[in-house]
N, C-alpha and C positions, 0 to 999 in steps of 0.2 A: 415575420418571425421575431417573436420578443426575447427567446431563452436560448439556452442549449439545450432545455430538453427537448424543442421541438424536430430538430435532425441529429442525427449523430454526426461525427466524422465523417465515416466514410460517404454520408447524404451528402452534407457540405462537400465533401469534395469535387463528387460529381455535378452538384450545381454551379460550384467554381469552375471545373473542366466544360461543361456547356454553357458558362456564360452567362448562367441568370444568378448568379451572387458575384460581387467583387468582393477581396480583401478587406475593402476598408467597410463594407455592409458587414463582415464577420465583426470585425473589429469593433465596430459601433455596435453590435451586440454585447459585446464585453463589459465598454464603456458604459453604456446604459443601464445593464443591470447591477453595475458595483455602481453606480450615482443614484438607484432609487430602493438599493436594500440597504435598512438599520445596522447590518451586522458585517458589512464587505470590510468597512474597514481597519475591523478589528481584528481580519483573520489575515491581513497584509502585513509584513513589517517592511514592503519597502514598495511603493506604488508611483507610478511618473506616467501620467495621461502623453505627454512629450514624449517618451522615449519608446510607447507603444503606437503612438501613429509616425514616428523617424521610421520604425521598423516595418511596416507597414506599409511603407510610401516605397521603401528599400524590396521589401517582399514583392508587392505588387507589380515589377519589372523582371523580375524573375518568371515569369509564365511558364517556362521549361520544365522548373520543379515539378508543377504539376504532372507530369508526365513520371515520374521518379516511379518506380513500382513499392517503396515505402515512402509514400510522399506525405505533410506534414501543412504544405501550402496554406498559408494564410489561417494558420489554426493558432490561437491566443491559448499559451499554456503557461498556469503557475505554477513555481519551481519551490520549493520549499529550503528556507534561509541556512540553509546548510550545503547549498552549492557552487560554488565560485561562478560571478558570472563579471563581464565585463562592462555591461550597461548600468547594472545595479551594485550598493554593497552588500557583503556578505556579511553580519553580525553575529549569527549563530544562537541568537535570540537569551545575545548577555552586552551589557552594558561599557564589558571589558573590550568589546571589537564595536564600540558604535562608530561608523561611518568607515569600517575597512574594508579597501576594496581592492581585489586580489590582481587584477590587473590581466585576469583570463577568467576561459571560461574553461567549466567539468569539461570530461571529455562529451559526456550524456547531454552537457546542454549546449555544445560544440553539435551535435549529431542532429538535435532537436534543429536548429540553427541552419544547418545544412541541407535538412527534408524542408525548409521551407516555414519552419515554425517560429511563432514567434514570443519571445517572456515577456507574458503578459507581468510581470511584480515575481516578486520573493514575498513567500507565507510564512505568515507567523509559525515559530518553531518556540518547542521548550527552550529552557536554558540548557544550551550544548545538547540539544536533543533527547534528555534527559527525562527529568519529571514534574519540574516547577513550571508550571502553564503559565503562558503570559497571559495577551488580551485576549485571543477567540474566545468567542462563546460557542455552545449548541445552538444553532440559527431553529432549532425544534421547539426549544425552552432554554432559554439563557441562562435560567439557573442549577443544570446540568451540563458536567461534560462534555468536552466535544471530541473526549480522548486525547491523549496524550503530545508526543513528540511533531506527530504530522498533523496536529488538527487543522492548523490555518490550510491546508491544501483542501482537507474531506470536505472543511465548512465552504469553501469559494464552491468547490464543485456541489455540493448539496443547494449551493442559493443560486445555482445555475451561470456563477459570472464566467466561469474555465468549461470548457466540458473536461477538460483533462487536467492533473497536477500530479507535479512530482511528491514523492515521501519517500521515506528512508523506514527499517525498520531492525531493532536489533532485539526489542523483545517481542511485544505485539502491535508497533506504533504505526501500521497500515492498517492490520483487520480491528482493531478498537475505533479507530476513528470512523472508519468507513461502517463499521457497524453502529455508533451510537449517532455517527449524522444521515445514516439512510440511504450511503452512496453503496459502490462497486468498488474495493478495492485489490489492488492483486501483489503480491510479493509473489513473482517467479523464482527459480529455482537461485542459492546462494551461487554467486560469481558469472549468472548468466547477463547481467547487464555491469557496464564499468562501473568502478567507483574514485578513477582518480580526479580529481578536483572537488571531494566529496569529505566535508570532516569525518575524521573519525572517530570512532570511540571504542570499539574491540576486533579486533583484525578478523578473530573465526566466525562474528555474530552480524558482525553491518549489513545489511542488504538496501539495494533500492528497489522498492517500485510504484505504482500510482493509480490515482484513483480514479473515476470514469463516473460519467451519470448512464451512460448509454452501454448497456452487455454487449454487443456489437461492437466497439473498438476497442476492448481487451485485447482482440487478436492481434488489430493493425497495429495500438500503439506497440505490442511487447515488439513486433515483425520489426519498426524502425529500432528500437530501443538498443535488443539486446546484441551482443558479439557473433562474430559469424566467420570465417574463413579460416583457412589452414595455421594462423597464431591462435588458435582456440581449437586442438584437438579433439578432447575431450566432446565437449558441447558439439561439435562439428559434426563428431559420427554419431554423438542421440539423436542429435535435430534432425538426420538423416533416416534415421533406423524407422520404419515405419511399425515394427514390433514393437516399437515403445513409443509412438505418438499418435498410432491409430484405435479408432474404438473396438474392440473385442469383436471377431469376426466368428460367426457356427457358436458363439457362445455367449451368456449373456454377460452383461457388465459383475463382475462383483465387488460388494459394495460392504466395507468395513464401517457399522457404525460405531462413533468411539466417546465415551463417555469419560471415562478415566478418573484418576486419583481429585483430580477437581471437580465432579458432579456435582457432588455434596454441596460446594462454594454457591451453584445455582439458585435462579428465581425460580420455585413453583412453576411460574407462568412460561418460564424459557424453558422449562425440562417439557411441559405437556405441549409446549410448541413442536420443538422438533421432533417431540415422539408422536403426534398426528401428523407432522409434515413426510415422519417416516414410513407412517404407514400408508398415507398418500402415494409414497416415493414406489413402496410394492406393491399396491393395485393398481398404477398403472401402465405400467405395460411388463410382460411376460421378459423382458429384455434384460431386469434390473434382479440381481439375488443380490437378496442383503440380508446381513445378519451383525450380530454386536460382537467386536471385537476387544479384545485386552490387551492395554500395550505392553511389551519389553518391559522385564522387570528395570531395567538398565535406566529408563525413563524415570522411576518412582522418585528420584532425589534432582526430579530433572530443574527443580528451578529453583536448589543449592548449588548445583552445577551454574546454571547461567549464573546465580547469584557472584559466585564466588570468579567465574571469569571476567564477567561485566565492572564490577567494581574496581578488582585489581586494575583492569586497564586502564577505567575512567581517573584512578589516582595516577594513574604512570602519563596518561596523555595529556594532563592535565593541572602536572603539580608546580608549573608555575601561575595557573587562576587562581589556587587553592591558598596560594601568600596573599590574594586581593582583598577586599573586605565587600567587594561587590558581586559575590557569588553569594546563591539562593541557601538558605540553612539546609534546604533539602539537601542541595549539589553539595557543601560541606560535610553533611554526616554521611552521606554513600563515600563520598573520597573517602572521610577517617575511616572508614569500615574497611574500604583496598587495601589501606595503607599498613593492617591488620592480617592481613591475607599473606601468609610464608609462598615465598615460589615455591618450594616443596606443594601446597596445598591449590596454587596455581596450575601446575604444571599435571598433578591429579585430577582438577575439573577440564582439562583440556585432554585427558585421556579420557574421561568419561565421556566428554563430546563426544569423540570418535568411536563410544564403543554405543552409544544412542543413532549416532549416524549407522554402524552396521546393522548394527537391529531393526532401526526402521526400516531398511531397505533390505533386509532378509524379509521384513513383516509385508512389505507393500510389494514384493515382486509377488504375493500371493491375491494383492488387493487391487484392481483397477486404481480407484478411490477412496478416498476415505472422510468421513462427514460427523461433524462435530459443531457444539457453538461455536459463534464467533467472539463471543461473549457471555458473561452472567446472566445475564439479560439487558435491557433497556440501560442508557447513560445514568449514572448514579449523580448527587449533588456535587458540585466542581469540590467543594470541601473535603470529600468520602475518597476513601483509599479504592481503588477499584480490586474488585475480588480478582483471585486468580481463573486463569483460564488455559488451554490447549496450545493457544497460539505461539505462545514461548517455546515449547518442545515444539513446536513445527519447526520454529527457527531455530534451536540448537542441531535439529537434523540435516538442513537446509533442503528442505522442501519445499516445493513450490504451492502457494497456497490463492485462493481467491474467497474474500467474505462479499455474501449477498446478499441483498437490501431486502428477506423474506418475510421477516415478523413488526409485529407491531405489540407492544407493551397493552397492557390493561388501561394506561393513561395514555394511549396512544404514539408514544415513541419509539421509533423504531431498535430493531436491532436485527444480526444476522444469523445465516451458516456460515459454516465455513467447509472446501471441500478442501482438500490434499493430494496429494499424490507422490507418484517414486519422481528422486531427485533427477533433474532434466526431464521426466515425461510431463513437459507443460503445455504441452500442445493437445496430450490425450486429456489432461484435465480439462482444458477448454472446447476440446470436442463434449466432453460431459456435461460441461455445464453448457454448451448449444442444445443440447438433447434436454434437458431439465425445462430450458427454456422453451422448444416447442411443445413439454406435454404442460404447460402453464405452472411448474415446479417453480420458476423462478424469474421475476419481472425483466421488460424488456428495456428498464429503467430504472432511476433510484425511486422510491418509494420510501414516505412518499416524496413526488417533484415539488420542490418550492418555489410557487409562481413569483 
């Protein structure tokens, strides 16, 4: 076994549980492939070969774990540098916090920790998770994109060193990465997985979630990840409710596809993609109605709304970087721009949040799913402003979303879909997309694998 493309998790797992892989045989896959790819470690901002065979050696006597019904065993996962960890520092990928280290860990990488897993490094992150990219590159073509805030996590897993890494996402900073580097990425439903030990940057907008090479541990990892018991009402009785996390029973799936006020923003090549993958999607099989939907007018000023929340905060959480002279000109004009923002004008984009959230969940108790790009198309030059796209109104709705590794570019770069779904129904979303995947809808992998 050279990669992680060649088992998923839960493979490994069971090869670990019957004995024919050890720990430190996962581990030495880790190691091996970040020592002979060009681009591993550019997409790290904190890597210690030492502190992932301590852990390792720590894991490996643990053999119980494995037994754990969200078990995690001897699985090497990158954490993206915006989460407090104890073995590594936390930077936040600004020069302001070089070598701080928080003295704990997230609760998320606390949990990760606990099922047996182990941090493989901290990835490269914007500044403050932001928009000024550091090193990664697109392991596709370097002189593209690799997306935004989470790229260092999408690139580890697109060059196979993690099969799994953390991101964070407050506009579209999971499904961009994950669709311009070719992986699986998921943002579950807002507040279903923790966020404390987690920078912040807009209270109503942050979300976490991670990327995958393998469609097959979507499930496991959200099962260890996200929140569960009677201090999580809410979540408790969806995650329960089989009316909302089972696939449509005597009826078929129905399926909104959604183009919206940013079509236009598209590649040619990305619009006639998903409109033959659409019609793929209804010849085959009898199962799937679909038809194109229109969002809530409530959505149309949807990414003045984000604009105008995201900013404000980023100046409030952040206005003593903003006296430093070592924050990015980008990070500088988005602050002066919050700092511009009346809480009158504030406290108006946070009503409109909540009147995008009722609409979309008046709009999706009508829709199983819902399918959109994941992007423009293909990663643009690291220089180019990336066009607007859907993703953002998923996250101001706080819906649960998954981009998939389906298209390839005319110069062969990839790019994705994305589906959606009602907030908390994440579990019927990824019933869907197991179904997509047995009718050959959608890879059983990132695509393409980077040997």
């Amino acid at each position: 076994m050279k990669s992680f493309a060649d088992h998923s998790i839960l493979e490994l797992l069971a090869l670990l549980k019957n004995k024919e892989l050890t720990v430190l045989d996962i581990v030495d896959i880790c190691i091996n492939r970040n020592n002979v790819s060009n681009y591993a470690n550019k997409a790290w901002a904190y890597y210690d070969q030492d502190i992932i065979m301590k852990q390792a050696y720590y894991v490996q006597d643990k053999y119980n774990l494995i037994e754990k019904k969200h078990s995690l065993f001897g699985i090497p996962i990158g954490v993206k540098d915006i989460f407090n960890t104890i073995d590594y520092p936390t930077q936040m990928g600004s020069p302001l916090w070089k070598g701080f280290t928080p003295g704990n860990d997230a609760r998320i990488v606390y949990n990760i920790k606990n099922a047996g897993g182990i941090i493989a490094g901290k990835t490269d992150t914007a500044e403050f998770a932001v928009h000024a990219l550091n090193s990664t590159v697109n392991p596709h073509n370097e002189d593209k994109t690799p997306g935004t805030s989470s790229s260092g996590s999408a690139a580890l897993v697109a060059l196979g060193v993690v099969p799994v890494a953390l991101g964070s996402q407050t506009a579209a900073s999971i499904v961009r990465p994950a669709s311009f580097c070719g992986v699986y990425g998921c943002k579950p439903s807002f507040g279903t997985i923790p966020r404390t030990g987690v920078l912040k940057t807009a209270d109503t907008l942050d979300s976490i979630g991670y990327f995958t090479i393998h469609l097959q541990d979507i499930r496991h990892i959200f099962d260890v990840l996200r929140v569960r018991g009677e201090n999580y009402p809410i979540c408790q009785e969806a995650f329960t409710d089989e009316n909302r996390q089972l696939p449509p029973i005597k009826r078929p799936w129905k399926i909104g596809f959604v183009k919206g006020y940013v079509w236009d923003y598209a590649e040619e090549y990305a619009k006639n993609s998903i409109n033959e993958w659409v019609q793929k999607l209804e010849a085959s099989a009898s199962e799937f109605y679909v038809e194109e939907v229109e969002l809530p007018k409530s959505t149309f000023i949807a990414h003045q709304t984000h604009s105008d929340i995201y900013h404000r905060s980023l100046s409030y959480y952040f206005k003593e970087e903003y006296k430093e002279s070592q924050i990015s000109d980008i990070m500088r004009n988005i602050m002066g721009e919050g700092t511009k923002i009346t809480t009158e004008k504030y406290l108006a984009a946070l009503e409109q949040q909540v009147l995008i959230q009722n609409d979309m969940d008046e709009l999706l108790c009508e829709y199983d799913v819902i399918i959109s790009l994941s992007t423009a198309g293909s990663a643009p030059a690291r220089e180019e402003v990336e066009k607007p796209d859907n993703g953002l109104i998923w996250t101001l709705a706080h819906l649960p979303v998954i981009s998939a590794p389906v298209f390839l570019s005319p110069n062969k770069m990839p790019f994705g879909v994305q589906l959606a779904s009602r907030k908390y129904s994440d579990y019927k979303l990824m019933e869907f997309l197991k179904r997509l995947n047995e009718l050959d809808l959608v890879p059983d992998k990132s695509n393409p694998v980077l040997e």
